[in-house]
Backbone as numpy.savetxt, mean C-alpha at the origin, in Angstrom:
# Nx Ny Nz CAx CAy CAz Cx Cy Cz
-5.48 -18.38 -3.47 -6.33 -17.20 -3.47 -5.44 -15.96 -3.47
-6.16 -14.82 -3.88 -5.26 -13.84 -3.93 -5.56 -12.87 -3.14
-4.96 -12.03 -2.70 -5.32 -10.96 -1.65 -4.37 -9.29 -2.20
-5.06 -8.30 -1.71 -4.72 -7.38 -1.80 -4.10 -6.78 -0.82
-3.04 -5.92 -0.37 -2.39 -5.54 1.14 -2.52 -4.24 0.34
-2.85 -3.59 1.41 -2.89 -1.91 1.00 -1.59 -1.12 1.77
-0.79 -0.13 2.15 0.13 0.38 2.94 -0.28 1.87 3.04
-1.00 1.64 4.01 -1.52 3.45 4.80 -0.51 4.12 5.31
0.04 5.57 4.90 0.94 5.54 6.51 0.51 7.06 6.58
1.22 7.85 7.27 0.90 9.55 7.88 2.25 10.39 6.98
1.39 10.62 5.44 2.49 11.49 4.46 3.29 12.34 5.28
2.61 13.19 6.03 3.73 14.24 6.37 4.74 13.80 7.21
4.09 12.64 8.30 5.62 12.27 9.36 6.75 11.63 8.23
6.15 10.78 6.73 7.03 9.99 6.23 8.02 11.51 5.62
6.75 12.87 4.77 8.04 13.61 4.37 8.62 14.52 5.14
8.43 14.13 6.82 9.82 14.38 7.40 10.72 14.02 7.56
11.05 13.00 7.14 11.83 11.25 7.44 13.14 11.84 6.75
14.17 12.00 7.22 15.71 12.23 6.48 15.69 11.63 5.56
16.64 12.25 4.57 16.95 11.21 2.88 17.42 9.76 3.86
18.00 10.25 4.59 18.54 8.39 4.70 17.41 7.50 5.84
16.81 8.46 6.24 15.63 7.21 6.84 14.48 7.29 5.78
14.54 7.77 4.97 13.15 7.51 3.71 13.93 6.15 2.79
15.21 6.69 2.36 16.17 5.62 1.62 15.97 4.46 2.37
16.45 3.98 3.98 16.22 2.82 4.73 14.57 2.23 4.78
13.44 2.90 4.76 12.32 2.54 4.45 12.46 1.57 2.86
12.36 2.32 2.00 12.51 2.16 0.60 13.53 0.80 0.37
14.54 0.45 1.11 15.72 -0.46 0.87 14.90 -2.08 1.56
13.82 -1.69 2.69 13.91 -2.61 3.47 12.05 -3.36 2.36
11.56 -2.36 2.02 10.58 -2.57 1.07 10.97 -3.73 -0.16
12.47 -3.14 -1.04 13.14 -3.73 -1.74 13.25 -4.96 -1.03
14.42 -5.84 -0.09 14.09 -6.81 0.44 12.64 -7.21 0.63
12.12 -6.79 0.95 10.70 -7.28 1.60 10.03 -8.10 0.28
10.12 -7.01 -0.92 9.70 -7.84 -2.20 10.23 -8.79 -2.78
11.62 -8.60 -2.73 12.81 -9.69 -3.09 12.56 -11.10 -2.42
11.78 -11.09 -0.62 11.31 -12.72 -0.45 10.16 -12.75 -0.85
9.37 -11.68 -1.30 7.90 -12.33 -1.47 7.93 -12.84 -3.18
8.73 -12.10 -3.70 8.63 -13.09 -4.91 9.68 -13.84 -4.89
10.50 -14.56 -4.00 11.20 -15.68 -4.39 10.61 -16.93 -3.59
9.87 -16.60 -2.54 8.36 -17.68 -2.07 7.86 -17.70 -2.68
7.25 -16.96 -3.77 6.09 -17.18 -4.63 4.81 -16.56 -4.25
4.98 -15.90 -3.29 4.06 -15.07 -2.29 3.57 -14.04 -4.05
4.74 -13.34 -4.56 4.27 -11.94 -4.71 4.03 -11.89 -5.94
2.71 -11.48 -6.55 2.00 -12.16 -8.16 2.25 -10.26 -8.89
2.38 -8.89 -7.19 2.71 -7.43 -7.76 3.01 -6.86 -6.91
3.62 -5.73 -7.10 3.60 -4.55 -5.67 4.33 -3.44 -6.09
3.48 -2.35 -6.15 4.03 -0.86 -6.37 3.69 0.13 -5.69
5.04 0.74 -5.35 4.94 2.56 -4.43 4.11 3.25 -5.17
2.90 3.79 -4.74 3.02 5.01 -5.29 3.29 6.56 -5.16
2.52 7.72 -5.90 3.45 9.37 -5.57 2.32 9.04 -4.77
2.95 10.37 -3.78 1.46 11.17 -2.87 0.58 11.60 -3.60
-0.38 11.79 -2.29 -1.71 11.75 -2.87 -1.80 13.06 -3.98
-1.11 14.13 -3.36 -1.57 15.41 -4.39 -1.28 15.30 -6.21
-0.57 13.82 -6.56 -0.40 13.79 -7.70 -1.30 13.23 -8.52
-2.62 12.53 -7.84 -3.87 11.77 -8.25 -5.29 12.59 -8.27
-5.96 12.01 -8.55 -7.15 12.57 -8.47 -8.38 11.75 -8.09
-9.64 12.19 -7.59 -10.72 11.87 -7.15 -12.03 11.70 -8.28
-12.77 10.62 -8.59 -13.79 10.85 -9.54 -14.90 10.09 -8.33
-15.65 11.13 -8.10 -17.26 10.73 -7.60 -17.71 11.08 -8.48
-18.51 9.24 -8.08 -19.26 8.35 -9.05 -21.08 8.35 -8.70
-21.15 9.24 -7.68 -22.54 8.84 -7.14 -23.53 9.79 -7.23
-23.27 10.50 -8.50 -24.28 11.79 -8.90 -24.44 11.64 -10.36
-25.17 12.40 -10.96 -25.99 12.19 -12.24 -24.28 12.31 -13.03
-24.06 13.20 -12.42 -22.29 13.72 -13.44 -21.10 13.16 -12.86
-19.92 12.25 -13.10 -18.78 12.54 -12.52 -18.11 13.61 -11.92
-18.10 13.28 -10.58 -17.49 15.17 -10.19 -15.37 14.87 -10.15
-14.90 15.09 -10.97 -13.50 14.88 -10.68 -12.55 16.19 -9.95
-11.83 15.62 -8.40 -11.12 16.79 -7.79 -9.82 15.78 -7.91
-9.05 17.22 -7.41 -7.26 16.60 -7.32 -7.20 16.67 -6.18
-6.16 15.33 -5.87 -5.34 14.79 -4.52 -6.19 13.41 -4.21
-6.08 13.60 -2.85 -6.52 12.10 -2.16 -8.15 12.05 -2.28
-8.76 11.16 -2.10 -10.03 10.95 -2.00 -10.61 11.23 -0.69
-10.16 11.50 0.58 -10.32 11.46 2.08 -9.91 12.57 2.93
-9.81 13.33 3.57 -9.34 14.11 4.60 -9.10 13.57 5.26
-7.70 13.74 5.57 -7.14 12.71 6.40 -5.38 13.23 6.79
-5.11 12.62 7.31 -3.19 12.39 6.91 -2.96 11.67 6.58
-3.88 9.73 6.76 -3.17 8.58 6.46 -3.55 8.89 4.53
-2.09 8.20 4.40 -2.52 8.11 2.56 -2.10 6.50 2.17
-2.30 6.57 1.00 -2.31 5.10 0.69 -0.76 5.00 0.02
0.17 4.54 0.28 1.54 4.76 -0.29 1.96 3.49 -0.95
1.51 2.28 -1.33 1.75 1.54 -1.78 0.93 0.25 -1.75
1.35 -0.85 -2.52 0.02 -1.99 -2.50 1.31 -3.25 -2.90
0.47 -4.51 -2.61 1.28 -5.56 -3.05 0.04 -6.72 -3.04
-0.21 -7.43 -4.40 -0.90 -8.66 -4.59 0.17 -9.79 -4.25
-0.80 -10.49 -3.21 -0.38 -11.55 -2.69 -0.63 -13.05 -3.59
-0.26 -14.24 -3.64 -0.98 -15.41 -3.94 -0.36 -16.08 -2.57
-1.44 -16.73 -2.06 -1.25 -17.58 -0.51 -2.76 -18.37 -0.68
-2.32 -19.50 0.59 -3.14 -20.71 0.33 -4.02 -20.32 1.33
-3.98 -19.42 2.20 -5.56 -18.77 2.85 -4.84 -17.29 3.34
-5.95 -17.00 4.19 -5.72 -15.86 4.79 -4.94 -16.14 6.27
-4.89 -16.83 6.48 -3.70 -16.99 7.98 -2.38 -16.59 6.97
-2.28 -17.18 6.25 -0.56 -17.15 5.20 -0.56 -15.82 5.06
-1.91 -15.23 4.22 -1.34 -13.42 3.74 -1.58 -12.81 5.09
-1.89 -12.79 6.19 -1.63 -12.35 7.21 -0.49 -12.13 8.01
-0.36 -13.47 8.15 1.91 -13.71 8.10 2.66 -13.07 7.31
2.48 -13.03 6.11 3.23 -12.21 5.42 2.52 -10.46 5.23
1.51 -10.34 5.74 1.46 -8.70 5.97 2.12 -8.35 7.58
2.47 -9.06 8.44 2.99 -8.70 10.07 4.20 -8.07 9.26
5.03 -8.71 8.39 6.38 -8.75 8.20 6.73 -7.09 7.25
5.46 -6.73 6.76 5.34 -5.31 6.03 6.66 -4.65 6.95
7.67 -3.76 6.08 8.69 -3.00 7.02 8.08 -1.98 7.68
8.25 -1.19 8.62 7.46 -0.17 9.09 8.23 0.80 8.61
7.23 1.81 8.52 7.28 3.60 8.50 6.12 4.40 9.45
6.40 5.65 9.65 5.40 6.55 10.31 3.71 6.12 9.73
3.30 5.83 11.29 2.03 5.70 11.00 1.13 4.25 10.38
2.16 3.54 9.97 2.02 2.33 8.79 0.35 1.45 9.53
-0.21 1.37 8.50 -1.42 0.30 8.93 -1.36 -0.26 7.04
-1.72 -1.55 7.60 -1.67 -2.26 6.73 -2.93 -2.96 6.38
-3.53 -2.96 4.94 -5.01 -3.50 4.98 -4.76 -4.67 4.36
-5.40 -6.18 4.38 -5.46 -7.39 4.21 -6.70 -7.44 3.43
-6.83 -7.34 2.11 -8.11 -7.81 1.61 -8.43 -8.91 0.57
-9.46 -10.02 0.52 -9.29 -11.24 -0.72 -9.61 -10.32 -1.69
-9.45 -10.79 -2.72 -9.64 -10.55 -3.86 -10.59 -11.23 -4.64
-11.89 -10.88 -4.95 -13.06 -12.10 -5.20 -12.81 -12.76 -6.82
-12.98 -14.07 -6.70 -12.58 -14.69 -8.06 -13.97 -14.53 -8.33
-14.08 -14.02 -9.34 -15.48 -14.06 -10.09 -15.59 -14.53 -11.32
Protein backbone atom coordinates (compact mmCIF):
# COMPACT_ATOMS: atom_id res chain seq x y z
CA UNK A 1 0.00 0.00 0.00
CA UNK A 2 1.07 3.35 -0.45
CA UNK A 3 1.01 6.24 1.82
CA UNK A 4 1.61 9.82 1.67
CA UNK A 5 3.94 11.66 4.61
CA UNK A 6 3.44 15.29 4.47
CA UNK A 7 6.46 17.58 6.41
CA UNK A 8 4.81 20.65 8.27
CA UNK A 9 7.28 22.74 9.98
CA UNK A 10 7.23 26.75 11.35
CA UNK A 11 8.83 28.69 7.93
CA UNK A 12 10.06 31.44 9.84
CA UNK A 13 11.95 29.47 12.83
CA UNK A 14 13.36 27.19 9.70
CA UNK A 15 14.37 30.81 7.84
CA UNK A 16 16.15 31.58 10.87
CA UNK A 17 18.16 28.45 10.91
CA UNK A 18 22.04 29.43 9.96
CA UNK A 19 23.29 28.40 6.36
CA UNK A 20 24.87 25.58 8.18
CA UNK A 21 21.97 24.41 10.31
CA UNK A 22 19.48 24.71 7.19
CA UNK A 23 22.51 22.82 5.09
CA UNK A 24 22.55 20.02 8.20
CA UNK A 25 18.66 19.74 7.92
CA UNK A 26 18.85 19.35 4.07
CA UNK A 27 22.05 16.74 4.35
CA UNK A 28 20.24 14.59 6.95
CA UNK A 29 16.91 14.63 4.55
CA UNK A 30 19.47 13.47 1.73
CA UNK A 31 20.42 10.39 3.91
CA UNK A 32 17.03 9.92 5.07
CA UNK A 33 16.04 9.35 1.28
CA UNK A 34 19.14 7.50 0.38
CA UNK A 35 17.64 4.48 3.03
CA UNK A 36 14.24 4.87 2.00
CA UNK A 37 14.96 4.11 -1.44
CA UNK A 38 17.53 1.52 -0.91
CA UNK A 39 14.69 -0.49 1.40
CA UNK A 40 12.42 0.02 -1.16
CA UNK A 41 10.39 2.13 1.19
CA UNK A 42 10.60 5.26 -1.23
CA UNK A 43 8.34 5.04 -4.69
CA UNK A 44 9.04 9.77 -4.29
CA UNK A 45 9.93 12.65 -2.20
CA UNK A 46 10.37 16.33 -2.89
CA UNK A 47 11.27 19.76 -0.95
CA UNK A 48 9.35 22.21 -1.81
CA UNK A 49 9.78 26.57 -2.10
CA UNK A 50 7.79 28.37 0.61
CA UNK A 51 4.62 28.95 0.60
CA UNK A 52 4.76 32.61 -0.91
CA UNK A 53 5.93 30.99 -4.23
CA UNK A 54 2.46 28.97 -4.78
CA UNK A 55 -0.81 29.77 -5.00
CA UNK A 56 -4.39 29.07 -3.68
CA UNK A 57 -7.46 28.05 -6.07
CA UNK A 58 -10.93 27.93 -4.13
CA UNK A 59 -12.93 25.55 -5.58
CA UNK A 60 -16.21 26.04 -3.66
CA UNK A 61 -17.95 28.99 -5.43
CA UNK A 62 -19.66 29.39 -8.77
CA UNK A 63 -15.96 30.92 -9.97
CA UNK A 64 -12.44 29.74 -9.04
CA UNK A 65 -11.15 32.37 -6.72
CA UNK A 66 -7.17 32.08 -7.21
CA UNK A 67 -4.79 33.99 -4.32
CA UNK A 68 -0.93 33.80 -3.84
CA UNK A 69 0.99 31.99 -1.05
CA UNK A 70 -0.19 29.30 1.31
CA UNK A 71 -3.70 28.15 1.47
CA UNK A 72 -3.99 28.66 5.56
CA UNK A 73 -3.01 31.31 8.07
CA UNK A 74 -0.81 29.91 9.87
CA UNK A 75 3.14 29.59 10.38
CA UNK A 76 3.16 25.78 9.93
CA UNK A 77 3.81 25.31 6.03
CA UNK A 78 4.02 22.30 4.16
CA UNK A 79 7.87 21.96 3.19
CA UNK A 80 8.09 18.74 1.70
CA UNK A 81 6.36 15.21 0.98
CA UNK A 82 7.61 11.64 0.43
CA UNK A 83 5.43 8.54 -1.12
CA UNK A 84 5.95 5.65 0.78
CA UNK A 85 5.36 1.79 -0.46
CA UNK A 86 5.08 -0.38 2.96
CA UNK A 87 3.19 -3.51 3.80
CA UNK A 88 0.77 -1.57 6.32
CA UNK A 89 0.61 1.34 8.27
CA UNK A 90 2.63 0.21 11.46
CA UNK A 91 5.78 0.05 8.67
CA UNK A 92 5.00 3.78 7.22
CA UNK A 93 4.70 4.85 10.69
CA UNK A 94 8.24 3.49 11.58
CA UNK A 95 9.57 4.99 8.89
CA UNK A 96 7.79 8.50 9.44
CA UNK A 97 9.32 8.50 13.55
CA UNK A 98 12.71 8.45 11.67
CA UNK A 99 11.67 11.89 9.50
CA UNK A 100 15.02 14.20 10.50
CA UNK A 101 13.79 17.02 12.57
CA UNK A 102 13.61 20.80 11.97
CA UNK A 103 11.73 23.75 13.78
CA UNK A 104 8.37 22.90 14.47
CA UNK A 105 8.35 19.53 12.26
CA UNK A 106 4.91 17.49 12.41
CA UNK A 107 4.66 14.94 10.20
CA UNK A 108 1.32 13.69 8.45
CA UNK A 109 0.87 9.81 7.68
CA UNK A 110 -1.78 9.39 5.08
CA UNK A 111 -2.96 5.96 2.76
CA UNK A 112 -3.31 6.65 -0.38
CA UNK A 113 -6.73 5.10 -1.73
CA UNK A 114 -6.25 2.51 -4.59
CA UNK A 115 -9.14 3.14 -6.62
Amino acid sequence: MKYLLLLHGDADAEAALSDAERRAVVDEHIRFSRELRESGAMVMGEALEPPPAGRSIRLDGAEPIVTDGPFLEGKEALGGFYVLECSSLDEATDLARRVPRSPGLVAQLLPIADL
